[in-house]
N, C-alpha and C positions, 0 to 999 in steps of 0.2 A: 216123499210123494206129497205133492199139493195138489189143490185142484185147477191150479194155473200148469204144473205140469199133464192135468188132463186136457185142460184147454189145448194148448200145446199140439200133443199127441192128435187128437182130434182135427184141431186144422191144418196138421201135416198129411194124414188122410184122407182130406178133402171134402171134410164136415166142415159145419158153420156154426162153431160153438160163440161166435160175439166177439169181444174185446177179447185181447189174451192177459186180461188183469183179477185173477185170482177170485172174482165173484162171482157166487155162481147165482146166475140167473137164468129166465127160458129159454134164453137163444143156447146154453150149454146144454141146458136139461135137453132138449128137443134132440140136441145134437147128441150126445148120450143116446138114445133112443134110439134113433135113426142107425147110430153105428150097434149097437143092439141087436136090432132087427134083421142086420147086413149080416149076423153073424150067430144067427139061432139062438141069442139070448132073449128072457122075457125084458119085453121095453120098458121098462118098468123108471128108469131117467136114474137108479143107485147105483153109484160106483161100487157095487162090490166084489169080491175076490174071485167071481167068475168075469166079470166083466172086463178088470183091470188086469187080470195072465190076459184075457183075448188082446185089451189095449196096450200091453205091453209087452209081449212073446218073449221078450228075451228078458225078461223081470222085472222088479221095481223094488227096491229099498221099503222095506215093514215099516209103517209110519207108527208111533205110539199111539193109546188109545186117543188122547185127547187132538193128537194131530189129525185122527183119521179123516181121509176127503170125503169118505161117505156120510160123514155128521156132518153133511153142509150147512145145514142152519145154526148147529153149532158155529162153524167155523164164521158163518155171517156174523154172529155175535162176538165172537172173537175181534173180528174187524171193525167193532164201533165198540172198541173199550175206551171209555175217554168223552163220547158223548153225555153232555152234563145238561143241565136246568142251565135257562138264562136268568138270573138274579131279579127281583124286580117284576113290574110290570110287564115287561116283553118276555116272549119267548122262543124257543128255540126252535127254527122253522126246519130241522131235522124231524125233531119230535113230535112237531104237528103233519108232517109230512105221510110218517105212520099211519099214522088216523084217515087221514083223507085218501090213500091210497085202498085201505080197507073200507072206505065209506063208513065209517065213526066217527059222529059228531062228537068234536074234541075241541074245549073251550081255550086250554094253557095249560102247559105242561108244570104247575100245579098242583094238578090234579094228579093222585098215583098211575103210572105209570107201567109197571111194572109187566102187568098182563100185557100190555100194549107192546113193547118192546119183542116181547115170547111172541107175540100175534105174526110182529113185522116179519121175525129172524123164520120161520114156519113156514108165514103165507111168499115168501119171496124166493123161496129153494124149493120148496114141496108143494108145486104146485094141484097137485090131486088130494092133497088135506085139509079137511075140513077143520076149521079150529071155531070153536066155542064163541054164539051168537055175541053173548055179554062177556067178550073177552078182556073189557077194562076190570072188569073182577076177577082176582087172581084165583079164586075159590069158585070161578066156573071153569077152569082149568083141569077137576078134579075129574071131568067128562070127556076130555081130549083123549082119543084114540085107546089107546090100550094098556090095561094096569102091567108096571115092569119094575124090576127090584132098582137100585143106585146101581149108574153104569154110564159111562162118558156121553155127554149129550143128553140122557132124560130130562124131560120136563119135570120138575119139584113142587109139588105146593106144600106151602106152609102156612099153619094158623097163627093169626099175628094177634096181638095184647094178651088172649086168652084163649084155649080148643073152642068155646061158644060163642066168640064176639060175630061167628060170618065173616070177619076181618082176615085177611089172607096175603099170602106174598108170594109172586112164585118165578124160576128162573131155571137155570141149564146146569145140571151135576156136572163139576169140573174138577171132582177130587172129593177127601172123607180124610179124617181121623180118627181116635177112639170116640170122641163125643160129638162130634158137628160135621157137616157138610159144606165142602167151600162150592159156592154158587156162584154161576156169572148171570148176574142180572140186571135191569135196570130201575132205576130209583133205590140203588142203594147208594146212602150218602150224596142223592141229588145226584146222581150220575151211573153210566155203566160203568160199571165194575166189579170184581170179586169181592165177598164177603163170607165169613162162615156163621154158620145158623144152625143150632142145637138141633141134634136128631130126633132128642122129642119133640120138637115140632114138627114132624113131620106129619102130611096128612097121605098124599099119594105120590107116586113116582108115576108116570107116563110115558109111552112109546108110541111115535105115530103109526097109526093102522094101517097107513099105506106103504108101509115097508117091511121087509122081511125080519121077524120077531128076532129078538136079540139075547143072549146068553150074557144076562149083567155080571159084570166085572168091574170089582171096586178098584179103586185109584185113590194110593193114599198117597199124602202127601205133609209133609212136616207144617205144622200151624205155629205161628210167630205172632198173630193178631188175637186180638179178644174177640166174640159172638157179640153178633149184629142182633140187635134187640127190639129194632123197631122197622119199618123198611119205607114207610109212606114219607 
């Protein structure tokens, strides 16, 4: 189950969920809704397990945690692994694109990023969530929605150089082992991508408050890489 096979489903229906290319944007959310509405669930734009028996009667294939389509903004983040820093004086008009779509003066991508990245992958699928005014600090993250244990898709913040520096890193639980969290985030290694980062750095885990609260489930997975030590 993707959320391109919601798309899908939805304009066979004869909703107007957008393009049928896998991102989920307002024209799906809206459409989500709408088919919602049609069919006594709360409008609420989450694919979840009451929505998707109504969208699919005759069943659907159990997606893994990390797959699931109702972590849409997880799955946004998913789809911009790869996006990096441009080298040098220029910069990457993806990453500044961020910023100015949230009206964040944003100078060059630079500057960490990291918050910025969680802002975009949030404010582009969850359109009724409020995310954190100075959300180029990753450590104003710690105020985003609702406290929740490690569980595919939370928000992570972490204290970076020391627990007191204010210095912070933060990104999307995509897994754990006995000592560290593997994170998909941005400005790691100048780019999005996975990284794992010791669990005692940890400061909060996070759940958006405009979704129905969640029963965390860890997701382990085998570590082959060393712990990500710095993230700016």
């Amino acid at each position: 189950m993707t959320i391109r096979d919601i798309q899908v489903a939805l304009s066979w229906l004869g909703y107007r969920p957008g393009a049928l290319d896998g991102v989920w944007g307002r024209k799906t959310a809206a459409a989500l809704r709408q088919f919602q509405a049609n069919h006594g669930l709360d409008p609420d734009g989450v694919a979840g397990p009451m929505t998707l028996a109504a969208l699919f009667p005759h069943g659907q294939k159990a997606a893994a945690p990390l797959d699931d389509p109702a972590l849409v903004w997880f799955q946004e983040a998913r789809r911009l692994m790869g996006v990096k820093e441009t080298p040098g004086a220029a910069n990457n008009a993806t990453i500044l694109d961020w910023a100015g779509d949230l009206g964040i003066p944003y100078k060059g991508d630079d500057i960490p990023w990291c918050g910025l990245f969680v802002g975009h992958c949030i404010s582009v699928t969850l359109d009724r969530e409020p995310v954190p005014s100075s959300l180029l600090s990753a450590r104003a993250w710690e105020s985003f929605g609702v406290r929740t244990g490690a569980t595919a898709g939370a928000v992570m913040v972490f204290w970076r150089k020391s627990p007191g520096s204010g210095l912070g890193h933060v990104g999307f639980y995509a897994g754990e082992d006995e000592g560290a969290y593997r994170i998909l985030g941005g400005n790691q290694s100048d780019k999005v991508s996975l990284a794992w980062v010791a669990k005692d750095r940890l400061v909060s885990a996070r759940w958006p408050a405009s979704l129905p609260p969640t029963v965390p489930r860890p997701v382990m997975v085998s570590r082959t890489e060393g712990l990500s030590s710095n993230e700016a």
